[in-house]
Biopython code that builds the backbone (N, CA, C, O; Angstrom):
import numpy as np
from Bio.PDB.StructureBuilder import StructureBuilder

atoms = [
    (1, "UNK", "N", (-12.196, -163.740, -19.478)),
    (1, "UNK", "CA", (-11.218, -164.734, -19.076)),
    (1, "UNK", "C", (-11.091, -165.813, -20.144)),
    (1, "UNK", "O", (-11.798, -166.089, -21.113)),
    (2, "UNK", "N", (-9.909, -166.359, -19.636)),
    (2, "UNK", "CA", (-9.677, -167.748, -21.073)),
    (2, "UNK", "C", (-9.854, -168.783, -20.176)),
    (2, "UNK", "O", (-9.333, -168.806, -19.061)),
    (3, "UNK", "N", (-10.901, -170.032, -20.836)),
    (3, "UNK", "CA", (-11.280, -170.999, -20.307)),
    (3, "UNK", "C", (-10.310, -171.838, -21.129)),
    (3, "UNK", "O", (-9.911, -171.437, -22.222)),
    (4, "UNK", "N", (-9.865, -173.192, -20.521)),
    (4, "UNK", "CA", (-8.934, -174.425, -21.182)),
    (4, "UNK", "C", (-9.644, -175.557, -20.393)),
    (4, "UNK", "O", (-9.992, -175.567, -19.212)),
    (5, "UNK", "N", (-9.791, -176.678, -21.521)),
    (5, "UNK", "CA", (-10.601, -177.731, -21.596)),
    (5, "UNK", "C", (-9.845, -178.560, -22.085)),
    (5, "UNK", "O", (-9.707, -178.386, -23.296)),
    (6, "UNK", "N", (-9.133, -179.624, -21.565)),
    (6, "UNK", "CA", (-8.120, -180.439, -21.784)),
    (6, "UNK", "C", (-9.084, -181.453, -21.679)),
    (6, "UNK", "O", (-10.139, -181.560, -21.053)),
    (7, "UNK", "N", (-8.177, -182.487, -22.792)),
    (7, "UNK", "CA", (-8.833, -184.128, -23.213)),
    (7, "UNK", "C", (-7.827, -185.084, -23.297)),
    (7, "UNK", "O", (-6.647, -184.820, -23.065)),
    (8, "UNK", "N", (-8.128, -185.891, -23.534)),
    (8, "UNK", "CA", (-7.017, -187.025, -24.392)),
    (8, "UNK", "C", (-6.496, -188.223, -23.157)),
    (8, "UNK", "O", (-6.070, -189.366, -23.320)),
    (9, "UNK", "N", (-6.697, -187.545, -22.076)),
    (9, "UNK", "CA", (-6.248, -188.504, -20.961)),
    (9, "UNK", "C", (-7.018, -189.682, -20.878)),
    (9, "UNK", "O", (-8.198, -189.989, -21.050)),
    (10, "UNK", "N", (-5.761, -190.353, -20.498)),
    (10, "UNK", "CA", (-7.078, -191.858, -20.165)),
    (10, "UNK", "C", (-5.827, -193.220, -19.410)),
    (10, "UNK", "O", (-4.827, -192.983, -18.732)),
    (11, "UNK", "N", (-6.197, -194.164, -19.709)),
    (11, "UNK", "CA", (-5.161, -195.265, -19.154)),
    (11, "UNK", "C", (-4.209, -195.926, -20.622)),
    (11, "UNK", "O", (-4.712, -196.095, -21.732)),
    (12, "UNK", "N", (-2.903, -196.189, -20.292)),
    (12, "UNK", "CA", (-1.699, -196.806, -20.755)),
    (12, "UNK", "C", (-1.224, -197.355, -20.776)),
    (12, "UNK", "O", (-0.367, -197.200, -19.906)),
    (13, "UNK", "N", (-1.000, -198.787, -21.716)),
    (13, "UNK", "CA", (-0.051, -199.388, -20.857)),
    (13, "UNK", "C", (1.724, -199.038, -20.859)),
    (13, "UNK", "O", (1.937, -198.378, -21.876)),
    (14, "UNK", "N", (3.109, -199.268, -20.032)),
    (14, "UNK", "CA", (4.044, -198.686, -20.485)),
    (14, "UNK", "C", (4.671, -198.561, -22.027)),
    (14, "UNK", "O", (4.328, -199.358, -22.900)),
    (15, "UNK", "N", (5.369, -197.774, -22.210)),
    (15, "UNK", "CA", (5.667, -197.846, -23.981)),
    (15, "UNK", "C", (4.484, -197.427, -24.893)),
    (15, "UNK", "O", (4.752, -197.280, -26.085)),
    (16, "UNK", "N", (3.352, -197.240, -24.530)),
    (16, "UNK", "CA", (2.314, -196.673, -25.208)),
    (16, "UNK", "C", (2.436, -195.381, -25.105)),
    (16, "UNK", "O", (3.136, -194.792, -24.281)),
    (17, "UNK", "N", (1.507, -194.728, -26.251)),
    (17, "UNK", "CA", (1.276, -193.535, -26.296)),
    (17, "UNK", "C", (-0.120, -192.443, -26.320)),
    (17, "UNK", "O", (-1.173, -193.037, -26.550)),
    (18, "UNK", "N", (-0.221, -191.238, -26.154)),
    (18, "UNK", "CA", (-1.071, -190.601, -26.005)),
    (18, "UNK", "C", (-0.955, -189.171, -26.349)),
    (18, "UNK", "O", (0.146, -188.706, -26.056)),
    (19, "UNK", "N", (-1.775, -188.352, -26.882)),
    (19, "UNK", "CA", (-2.187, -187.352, -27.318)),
    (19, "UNK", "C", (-2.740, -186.396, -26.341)),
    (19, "UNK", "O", (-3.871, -186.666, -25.939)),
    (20, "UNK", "N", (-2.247, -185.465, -25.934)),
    (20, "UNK", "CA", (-3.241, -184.474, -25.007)),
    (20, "UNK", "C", (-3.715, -183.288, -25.843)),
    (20, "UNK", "O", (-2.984, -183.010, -26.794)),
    (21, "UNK", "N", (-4.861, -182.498, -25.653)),
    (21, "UNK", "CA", (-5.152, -181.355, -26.022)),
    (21, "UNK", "C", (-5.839, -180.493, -25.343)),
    (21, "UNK", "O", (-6.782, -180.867, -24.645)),
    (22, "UNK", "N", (-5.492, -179.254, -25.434)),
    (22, "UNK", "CA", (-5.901, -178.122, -24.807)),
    (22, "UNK", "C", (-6.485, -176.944, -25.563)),
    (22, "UNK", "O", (-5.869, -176.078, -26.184)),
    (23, "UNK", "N", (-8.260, -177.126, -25.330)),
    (23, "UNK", "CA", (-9.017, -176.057, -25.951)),
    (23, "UNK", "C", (-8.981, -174.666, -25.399)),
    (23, "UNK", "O", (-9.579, -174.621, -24.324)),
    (24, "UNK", "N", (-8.524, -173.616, -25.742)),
    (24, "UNK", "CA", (-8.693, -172.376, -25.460)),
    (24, "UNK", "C", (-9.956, -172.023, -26.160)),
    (24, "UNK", "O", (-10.328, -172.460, -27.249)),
    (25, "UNK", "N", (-10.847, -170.779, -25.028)),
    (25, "UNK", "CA", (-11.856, -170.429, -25.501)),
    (25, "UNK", "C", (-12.249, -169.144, -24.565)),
    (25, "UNK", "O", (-12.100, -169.194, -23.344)),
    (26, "UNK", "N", (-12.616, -168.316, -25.045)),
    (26, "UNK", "CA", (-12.903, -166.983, -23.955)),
    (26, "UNK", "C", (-13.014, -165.687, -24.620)),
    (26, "UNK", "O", (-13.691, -165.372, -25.599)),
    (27, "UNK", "N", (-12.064, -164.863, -23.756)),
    (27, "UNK", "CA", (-11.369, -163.716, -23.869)),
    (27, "UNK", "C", (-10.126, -163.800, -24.326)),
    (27, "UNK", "O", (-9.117, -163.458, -23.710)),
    (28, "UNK", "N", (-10.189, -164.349, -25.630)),
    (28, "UNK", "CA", (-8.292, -164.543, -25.940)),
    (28, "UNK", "C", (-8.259, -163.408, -26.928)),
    (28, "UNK", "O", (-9.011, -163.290, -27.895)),
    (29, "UNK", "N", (-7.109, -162.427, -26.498)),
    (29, "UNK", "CA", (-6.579, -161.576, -27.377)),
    (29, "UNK", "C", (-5.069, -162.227, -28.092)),
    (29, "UNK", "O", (-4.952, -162.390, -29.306)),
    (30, "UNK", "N", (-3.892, -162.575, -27.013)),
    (30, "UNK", "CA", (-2.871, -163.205, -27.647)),
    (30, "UNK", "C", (-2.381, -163.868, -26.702)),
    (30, "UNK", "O", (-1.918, -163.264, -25.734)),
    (31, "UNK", "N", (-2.369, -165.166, -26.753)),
    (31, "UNK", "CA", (-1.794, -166.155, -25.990)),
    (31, "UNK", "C", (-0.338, -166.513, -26.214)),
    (31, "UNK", "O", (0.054, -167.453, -26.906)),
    (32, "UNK", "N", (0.484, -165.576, -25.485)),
    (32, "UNK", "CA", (2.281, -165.527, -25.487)),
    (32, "UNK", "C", (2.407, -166.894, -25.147)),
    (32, "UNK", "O", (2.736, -167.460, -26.189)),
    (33, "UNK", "N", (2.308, -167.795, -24.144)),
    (33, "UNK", "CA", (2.849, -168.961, -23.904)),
    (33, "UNK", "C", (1.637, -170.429, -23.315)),
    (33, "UNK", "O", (0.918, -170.548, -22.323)),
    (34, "UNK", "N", (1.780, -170.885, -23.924)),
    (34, "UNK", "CA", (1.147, -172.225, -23.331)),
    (34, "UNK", "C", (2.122, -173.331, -22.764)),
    (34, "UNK", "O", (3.278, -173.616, -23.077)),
    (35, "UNK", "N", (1.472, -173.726, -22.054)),
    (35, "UNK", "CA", (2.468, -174.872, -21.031)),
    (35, "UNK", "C", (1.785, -175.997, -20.672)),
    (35, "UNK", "O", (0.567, -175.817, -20.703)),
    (36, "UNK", "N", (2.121, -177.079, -20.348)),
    (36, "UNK", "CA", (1.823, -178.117, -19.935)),
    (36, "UNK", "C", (2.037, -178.804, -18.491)),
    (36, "UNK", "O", (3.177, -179.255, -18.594)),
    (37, "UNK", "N", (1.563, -179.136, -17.186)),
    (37, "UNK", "CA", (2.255, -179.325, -16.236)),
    (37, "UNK", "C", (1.567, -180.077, -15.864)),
    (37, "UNK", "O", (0.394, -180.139, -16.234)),
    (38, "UNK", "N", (2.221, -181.045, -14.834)),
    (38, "UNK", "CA", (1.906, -182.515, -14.051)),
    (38, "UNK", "C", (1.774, -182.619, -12.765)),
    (38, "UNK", "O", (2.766, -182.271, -12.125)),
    (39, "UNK", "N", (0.799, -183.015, -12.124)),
    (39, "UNK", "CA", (0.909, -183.029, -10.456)),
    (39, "UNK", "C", (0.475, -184.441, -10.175)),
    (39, "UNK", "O", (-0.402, -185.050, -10.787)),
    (40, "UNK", "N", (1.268, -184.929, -9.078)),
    (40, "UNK", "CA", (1.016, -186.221, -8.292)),
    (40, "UNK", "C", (0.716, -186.010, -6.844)),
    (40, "UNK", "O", (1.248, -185.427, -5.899)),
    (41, "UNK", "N", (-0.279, -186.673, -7.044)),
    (41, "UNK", "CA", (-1.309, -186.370, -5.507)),
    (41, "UNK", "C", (-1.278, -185.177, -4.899)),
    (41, "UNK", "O", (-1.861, -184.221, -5.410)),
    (42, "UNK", "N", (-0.358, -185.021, -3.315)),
    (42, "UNK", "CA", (-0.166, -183.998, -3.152)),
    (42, "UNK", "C", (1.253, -182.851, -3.435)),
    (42, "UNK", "O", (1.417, -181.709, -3.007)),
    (43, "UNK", "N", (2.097, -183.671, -4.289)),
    (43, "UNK", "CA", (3.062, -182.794, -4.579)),
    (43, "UNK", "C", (2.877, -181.858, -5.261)),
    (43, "UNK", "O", (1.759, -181.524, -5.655)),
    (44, "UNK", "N", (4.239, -181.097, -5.598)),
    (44, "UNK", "CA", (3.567, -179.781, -6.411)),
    (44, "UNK", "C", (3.242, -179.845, -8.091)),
    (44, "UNK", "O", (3.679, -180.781, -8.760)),
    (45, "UNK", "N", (2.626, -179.015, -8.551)),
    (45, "UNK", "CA", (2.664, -178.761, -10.056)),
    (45, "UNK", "C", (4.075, -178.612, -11.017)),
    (45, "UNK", "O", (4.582, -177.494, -11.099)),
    (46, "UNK", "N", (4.445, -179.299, -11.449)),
    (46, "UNK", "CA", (5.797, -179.460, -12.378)),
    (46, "UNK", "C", (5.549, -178.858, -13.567)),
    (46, "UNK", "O", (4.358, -178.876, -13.876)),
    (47, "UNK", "N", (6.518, -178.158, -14.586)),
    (47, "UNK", "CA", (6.281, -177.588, -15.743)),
    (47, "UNK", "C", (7.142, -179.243, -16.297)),
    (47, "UNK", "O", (8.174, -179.840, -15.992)),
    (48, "UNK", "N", (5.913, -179.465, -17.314)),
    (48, "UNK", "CA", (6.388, -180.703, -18.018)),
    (48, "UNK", "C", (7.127, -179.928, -19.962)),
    (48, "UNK", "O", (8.041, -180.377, -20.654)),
    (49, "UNK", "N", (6.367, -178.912, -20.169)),
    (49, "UNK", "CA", (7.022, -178.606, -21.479)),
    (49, "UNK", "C", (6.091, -177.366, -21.891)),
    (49, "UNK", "O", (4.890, -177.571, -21.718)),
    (50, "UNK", "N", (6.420, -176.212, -22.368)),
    (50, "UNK", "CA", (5.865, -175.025, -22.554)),
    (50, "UNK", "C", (6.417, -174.723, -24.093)),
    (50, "UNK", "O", (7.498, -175.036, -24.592)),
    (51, "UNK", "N", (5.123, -173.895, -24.754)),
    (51, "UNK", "CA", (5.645, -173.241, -26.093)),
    (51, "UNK", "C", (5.078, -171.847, -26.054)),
    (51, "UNK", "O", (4.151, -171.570, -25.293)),
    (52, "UNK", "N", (5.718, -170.811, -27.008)),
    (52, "UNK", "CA", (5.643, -169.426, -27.122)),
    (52, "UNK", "C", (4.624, -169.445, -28.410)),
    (52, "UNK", "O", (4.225, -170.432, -29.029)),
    (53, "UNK", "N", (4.361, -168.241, -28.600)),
    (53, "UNK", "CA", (3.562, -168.048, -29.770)),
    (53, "UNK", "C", (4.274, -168.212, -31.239)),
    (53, "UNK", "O", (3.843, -168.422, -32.373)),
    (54, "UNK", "N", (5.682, -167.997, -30.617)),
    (54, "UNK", "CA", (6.689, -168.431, -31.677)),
    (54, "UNK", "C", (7.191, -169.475, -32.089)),
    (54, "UNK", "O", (7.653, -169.946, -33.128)),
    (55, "UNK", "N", (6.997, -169.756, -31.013)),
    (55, "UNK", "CA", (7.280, -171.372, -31.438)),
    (55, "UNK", "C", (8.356, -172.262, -30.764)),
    (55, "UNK", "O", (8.758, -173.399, -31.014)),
    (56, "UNK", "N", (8.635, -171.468, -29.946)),
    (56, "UNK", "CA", (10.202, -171.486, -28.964)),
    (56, "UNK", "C", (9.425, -172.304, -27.738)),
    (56, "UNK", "O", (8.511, -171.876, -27.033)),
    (57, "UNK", "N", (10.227, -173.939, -27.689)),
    (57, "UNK", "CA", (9.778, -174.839, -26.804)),
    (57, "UNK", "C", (10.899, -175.171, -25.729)),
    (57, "UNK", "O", (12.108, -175.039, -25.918)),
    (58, "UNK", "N", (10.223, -175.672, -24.450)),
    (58, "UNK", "CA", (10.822, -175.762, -22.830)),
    (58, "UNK", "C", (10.433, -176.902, -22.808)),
    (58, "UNK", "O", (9.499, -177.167, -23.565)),
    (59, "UNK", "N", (10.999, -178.002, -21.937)),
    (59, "UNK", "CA", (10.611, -179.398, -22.360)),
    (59, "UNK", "C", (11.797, -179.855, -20.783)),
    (59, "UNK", "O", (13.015, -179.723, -20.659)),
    (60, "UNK", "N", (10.869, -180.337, -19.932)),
    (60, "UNK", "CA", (11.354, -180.960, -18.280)),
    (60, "UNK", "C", (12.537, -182.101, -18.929)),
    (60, "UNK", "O", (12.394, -182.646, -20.023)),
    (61, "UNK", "N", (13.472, -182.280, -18.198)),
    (61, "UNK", "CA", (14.601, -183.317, -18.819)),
    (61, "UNK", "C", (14.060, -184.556, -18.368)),
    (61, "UNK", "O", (14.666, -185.563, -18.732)),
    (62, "UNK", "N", (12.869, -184.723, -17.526)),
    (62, "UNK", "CA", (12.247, -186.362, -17.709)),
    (62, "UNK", "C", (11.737, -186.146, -18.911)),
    (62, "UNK", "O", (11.773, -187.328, -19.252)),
    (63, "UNK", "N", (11.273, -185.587, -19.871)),
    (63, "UNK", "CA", (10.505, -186.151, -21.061)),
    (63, "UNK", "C", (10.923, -185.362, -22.291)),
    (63, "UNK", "O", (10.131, -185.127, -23.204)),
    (64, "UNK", "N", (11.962, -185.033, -22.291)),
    (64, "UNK", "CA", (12.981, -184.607, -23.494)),
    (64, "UNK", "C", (13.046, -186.022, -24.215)),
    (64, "UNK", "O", (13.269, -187.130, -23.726)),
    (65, "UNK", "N", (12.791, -185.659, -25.490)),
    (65, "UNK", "CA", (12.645, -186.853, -26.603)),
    (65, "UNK", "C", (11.740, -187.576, -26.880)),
    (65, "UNK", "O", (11.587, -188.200, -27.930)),
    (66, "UNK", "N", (10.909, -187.546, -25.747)),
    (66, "UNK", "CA", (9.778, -188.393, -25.561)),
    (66, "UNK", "C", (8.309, -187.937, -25.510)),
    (66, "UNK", "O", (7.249, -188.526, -25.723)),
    (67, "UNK", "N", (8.624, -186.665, -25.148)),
    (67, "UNK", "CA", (7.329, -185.678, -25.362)),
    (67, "UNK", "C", (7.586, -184.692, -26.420)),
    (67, "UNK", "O", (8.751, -184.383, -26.669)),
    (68, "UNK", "N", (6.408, -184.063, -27.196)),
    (68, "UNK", "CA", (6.241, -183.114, -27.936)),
    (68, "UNK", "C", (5.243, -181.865, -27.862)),
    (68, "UNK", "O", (4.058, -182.048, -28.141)),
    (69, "UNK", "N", (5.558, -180.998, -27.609)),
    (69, "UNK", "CA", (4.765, -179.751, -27.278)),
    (69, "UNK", "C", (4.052, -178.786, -28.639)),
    (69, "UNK", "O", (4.884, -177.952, -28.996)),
    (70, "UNK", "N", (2.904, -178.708, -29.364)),
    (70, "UNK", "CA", (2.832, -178.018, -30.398)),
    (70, "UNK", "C", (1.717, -177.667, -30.099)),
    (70, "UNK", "O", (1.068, -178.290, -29.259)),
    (71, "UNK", "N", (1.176, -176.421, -30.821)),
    (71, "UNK", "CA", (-0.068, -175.629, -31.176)),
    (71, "UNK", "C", (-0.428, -175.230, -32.041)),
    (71, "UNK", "O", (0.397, -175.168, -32.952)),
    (72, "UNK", "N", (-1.734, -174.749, -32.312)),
    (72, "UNK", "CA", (-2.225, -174.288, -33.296)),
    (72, "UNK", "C", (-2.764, -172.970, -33.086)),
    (72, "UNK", "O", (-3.974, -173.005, -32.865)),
    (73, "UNK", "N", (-2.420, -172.191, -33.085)),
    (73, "UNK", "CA", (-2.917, -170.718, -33.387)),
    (73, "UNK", "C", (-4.261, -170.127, -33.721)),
    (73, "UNK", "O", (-5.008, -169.403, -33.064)),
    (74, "UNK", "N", (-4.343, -170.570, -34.759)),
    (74, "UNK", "CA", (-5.785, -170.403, -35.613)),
    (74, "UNK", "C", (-6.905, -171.186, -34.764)),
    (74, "UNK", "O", (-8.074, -170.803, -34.724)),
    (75, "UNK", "N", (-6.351, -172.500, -33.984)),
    (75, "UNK", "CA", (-7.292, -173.162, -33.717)),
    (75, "UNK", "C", (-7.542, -172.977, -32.360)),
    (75, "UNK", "O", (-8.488, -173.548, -31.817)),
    (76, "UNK", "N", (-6.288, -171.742, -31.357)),
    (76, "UNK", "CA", (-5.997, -171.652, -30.290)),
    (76, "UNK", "C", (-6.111, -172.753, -29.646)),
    (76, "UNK", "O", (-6.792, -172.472, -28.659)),
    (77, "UNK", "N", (-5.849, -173.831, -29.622)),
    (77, "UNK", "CA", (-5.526, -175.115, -29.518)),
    (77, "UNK", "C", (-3.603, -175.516, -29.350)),
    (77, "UNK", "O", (-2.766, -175.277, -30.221)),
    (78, "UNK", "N", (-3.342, -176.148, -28.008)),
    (78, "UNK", "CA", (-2.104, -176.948, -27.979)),
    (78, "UNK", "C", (-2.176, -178.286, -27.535)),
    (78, "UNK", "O", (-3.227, -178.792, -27.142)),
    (79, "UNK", "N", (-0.953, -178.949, -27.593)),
    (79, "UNK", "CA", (-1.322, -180.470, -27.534)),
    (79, "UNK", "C", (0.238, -181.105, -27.219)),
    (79, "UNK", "O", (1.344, -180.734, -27.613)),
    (80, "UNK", "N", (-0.146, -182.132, -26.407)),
    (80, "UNK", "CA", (1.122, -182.841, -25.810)),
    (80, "UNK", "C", (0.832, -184.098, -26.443)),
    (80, "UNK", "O", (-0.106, -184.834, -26.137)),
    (81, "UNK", "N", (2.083, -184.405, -27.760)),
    (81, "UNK", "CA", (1.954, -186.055, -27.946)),
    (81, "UNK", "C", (3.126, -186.386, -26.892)),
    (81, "UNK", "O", (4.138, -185.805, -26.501)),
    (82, "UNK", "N", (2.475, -187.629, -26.625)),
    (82, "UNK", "CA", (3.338, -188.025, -25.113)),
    (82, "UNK", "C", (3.754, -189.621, -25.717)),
    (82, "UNK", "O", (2.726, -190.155, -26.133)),
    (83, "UNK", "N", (4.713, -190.327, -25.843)),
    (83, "UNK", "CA", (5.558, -191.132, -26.116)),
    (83, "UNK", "C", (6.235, -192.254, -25.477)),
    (83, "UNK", "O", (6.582, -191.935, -24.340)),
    (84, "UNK", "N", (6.418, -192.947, -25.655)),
    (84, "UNK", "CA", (7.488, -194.176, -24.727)),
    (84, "UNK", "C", (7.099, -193.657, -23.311)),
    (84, "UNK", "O", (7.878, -192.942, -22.680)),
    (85, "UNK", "N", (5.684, -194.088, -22.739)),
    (85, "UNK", "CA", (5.362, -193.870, -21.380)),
    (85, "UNK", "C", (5.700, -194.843, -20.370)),
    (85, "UNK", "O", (5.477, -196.050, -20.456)),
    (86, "UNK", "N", (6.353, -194.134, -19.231)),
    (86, "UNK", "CA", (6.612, -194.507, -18.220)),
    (86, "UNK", "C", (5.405, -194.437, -16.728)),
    (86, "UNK", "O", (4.558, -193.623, -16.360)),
    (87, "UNK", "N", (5.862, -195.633, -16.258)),
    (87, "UNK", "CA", (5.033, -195.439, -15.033)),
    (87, "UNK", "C", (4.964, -194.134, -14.410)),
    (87, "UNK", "O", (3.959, -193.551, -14.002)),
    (88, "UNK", "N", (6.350, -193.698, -14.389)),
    (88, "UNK", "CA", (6.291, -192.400, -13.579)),
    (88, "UNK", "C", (5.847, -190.953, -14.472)),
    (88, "UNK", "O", (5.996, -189.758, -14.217)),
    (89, "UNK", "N", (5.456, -191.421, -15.212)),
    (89, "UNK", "CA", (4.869, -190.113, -15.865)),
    (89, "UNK", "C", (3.113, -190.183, -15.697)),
    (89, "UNK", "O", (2.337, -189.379, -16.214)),
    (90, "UNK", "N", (2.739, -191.336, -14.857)),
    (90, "UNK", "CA", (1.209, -190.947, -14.226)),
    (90, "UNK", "C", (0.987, -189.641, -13.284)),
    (90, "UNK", "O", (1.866, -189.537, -12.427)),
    (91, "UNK", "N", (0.266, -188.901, -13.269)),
    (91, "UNK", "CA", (-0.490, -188.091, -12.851)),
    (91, "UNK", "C", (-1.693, -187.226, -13.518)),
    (91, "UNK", "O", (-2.122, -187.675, -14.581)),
    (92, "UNK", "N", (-2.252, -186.109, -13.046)),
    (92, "UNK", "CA", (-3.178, -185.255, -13.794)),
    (92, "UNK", "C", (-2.215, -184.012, -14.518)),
    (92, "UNK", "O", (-1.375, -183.326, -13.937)),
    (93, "UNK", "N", (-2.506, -183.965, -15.586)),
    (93, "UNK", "CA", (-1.787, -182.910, -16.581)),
    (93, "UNK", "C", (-2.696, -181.920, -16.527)),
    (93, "UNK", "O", (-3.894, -182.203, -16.512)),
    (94, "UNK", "N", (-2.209, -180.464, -16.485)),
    (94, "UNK", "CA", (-2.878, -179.650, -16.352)),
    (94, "UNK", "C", (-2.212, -178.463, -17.346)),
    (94, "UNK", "O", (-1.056, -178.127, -17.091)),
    (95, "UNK", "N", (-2.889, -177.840, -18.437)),
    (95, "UNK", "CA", (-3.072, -176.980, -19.513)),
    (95, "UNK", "C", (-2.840, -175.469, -18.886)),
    (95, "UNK", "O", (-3.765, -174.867, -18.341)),
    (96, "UNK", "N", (-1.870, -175.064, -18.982)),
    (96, "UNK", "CA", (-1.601, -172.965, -18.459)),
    (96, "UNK", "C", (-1.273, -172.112, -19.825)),
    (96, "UNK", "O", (-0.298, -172.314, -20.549)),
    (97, "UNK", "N", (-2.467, -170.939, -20.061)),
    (97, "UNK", "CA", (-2.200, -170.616, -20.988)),
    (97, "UNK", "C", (-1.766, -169.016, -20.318)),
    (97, "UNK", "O", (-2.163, -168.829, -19.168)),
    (98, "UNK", "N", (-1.014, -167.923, -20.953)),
    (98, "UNK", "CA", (-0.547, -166.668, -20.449)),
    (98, "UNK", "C", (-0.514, -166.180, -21.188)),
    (98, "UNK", "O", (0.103, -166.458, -22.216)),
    (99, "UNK", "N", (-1.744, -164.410, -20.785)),
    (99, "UNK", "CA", (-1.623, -163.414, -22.031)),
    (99, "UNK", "C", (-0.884, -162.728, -21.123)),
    (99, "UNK", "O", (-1.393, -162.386, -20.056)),
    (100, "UNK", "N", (0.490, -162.424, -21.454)),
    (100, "UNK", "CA", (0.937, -161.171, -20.843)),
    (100, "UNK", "C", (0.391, -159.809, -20.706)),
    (100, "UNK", "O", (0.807, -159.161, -21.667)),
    (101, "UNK", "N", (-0.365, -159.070, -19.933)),
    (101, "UNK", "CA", (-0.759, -157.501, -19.899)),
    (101, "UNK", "C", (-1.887, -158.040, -20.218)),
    (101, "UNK", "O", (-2.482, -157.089, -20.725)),
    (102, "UNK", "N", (-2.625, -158.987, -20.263)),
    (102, "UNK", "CA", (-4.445, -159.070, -20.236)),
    (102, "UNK", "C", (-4.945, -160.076, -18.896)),
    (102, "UNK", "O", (-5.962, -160.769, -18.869)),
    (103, "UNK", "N", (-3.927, -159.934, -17.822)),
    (103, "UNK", "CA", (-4.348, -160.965, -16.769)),
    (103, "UNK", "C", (-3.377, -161.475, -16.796)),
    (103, "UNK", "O", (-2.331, -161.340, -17.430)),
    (104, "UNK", "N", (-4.058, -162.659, -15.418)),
    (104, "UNK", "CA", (-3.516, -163.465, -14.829)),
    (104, "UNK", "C", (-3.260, -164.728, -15.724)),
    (104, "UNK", "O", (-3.734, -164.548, -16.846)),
    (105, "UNK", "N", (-2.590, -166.084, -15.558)),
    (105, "UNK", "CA", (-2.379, -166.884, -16.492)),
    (105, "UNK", "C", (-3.938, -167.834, -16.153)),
    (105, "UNK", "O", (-4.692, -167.561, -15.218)),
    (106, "UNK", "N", (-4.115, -168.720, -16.933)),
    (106, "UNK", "CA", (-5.588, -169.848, -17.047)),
    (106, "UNK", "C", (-4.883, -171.141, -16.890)),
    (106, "UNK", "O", (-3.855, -171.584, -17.401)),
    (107, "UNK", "N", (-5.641, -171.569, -16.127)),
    (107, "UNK", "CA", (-5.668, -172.814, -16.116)),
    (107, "UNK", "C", (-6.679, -173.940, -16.901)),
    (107, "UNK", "O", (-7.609, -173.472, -17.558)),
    (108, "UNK", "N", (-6.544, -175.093, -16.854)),
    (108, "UNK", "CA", (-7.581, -176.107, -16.873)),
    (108, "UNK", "C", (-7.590, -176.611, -16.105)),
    (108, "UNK", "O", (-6.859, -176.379, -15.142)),
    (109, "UNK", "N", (-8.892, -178.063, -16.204)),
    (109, "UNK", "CA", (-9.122, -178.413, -14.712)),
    (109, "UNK", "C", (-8.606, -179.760, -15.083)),
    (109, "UNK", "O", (-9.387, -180.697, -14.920)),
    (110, "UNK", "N", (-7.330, -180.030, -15.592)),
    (110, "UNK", "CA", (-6.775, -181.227, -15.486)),
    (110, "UNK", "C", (-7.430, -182.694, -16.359)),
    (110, "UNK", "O", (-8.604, -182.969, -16.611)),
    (111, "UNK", "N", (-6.376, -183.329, -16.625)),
    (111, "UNK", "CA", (-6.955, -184.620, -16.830)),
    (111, "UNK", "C", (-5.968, -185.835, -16.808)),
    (111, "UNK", "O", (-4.796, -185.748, -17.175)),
    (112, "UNK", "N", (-6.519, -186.903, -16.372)),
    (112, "UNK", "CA", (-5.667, -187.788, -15.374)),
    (112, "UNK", "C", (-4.673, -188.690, -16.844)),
    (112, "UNK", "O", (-5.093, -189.048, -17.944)),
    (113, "UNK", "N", (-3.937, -188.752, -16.522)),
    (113, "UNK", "CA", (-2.971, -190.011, -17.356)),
    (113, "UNK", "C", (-2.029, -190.870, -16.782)),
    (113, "UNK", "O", (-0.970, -190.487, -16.286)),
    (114, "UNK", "N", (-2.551, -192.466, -16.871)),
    (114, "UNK", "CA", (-2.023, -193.312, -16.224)),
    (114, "UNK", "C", (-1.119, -194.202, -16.639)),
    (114, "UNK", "O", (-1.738, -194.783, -17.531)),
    (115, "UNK", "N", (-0.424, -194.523, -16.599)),
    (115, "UNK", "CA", (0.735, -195.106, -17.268)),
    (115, "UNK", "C", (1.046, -197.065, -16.441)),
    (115, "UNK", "O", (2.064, -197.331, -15.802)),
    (116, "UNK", "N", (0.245, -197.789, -16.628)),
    (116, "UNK", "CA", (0.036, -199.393, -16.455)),
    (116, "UNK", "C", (-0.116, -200.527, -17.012)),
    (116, "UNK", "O", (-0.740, -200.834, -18.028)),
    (117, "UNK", "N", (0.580, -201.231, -16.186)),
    (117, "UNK", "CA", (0.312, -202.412, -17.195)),
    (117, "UNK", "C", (-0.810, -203.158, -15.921)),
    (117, "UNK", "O", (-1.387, -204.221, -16.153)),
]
sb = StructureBuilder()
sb.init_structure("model")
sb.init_model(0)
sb.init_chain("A")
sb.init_seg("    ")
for serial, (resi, resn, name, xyz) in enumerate(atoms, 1):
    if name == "N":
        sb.init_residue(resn, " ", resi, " ")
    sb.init_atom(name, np.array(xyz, "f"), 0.0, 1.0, " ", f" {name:<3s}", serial, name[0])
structure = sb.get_structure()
């Protein structure tokens, strides 16, 4: 299985910025897509911005312009620089990586980002 170990979260104040990253580590043969997604309390999991192995990025229209989705391959490593933060972009971000035809997709176990003054 592929384990993901996300960091970078922490507290903000608005208009600040932050860095997320997501360690892949396991059973990785080829990781087709990594994604990024957001949950608040009990609502559901949102896709905040996803990239392909190619390089081909998905990006939620709350954080078009303002977020950036990239990876590293070699380092099986992706990362959300996150930008001009808004209150409403607090919640726990959570890291999905997908090998197509080697399983199910991976998760991480989240990490919180708060957006306050």
């Amino acid at each position: 299985q592929v384990q993901l170990v996300e960091s970078g979260g922490g507290l903000v104040q608005p208009g600040g910025s932050l860095r997320l990253s997501c360690a892949a580590s396991g059973s990785i043969f080829s990781i087709s897509t990594m994604g990024w997604y957001r949950q608040v309390s009990e609502k559901q999991r949102d896709l905040v911005a996803q990239i392909t192995s190619g390089g081909r990025t998905d990006y939620a229209d709350s954080v078009k312009g303002r977020f950036t989705i990239s990876r590293d391959n070699a380092k099986n490593t992706a990362y959300l620089q996150m930008s001009s933060l808004k209150p409403e972009d607090t919640a726990v971000y959570y890291c999905r990586a997908e090998q197509r035809g080697y399983g199910p997709p991976s998760w991480g176990q989240g990490t919180q980002v708060t957006v306050s003054s």
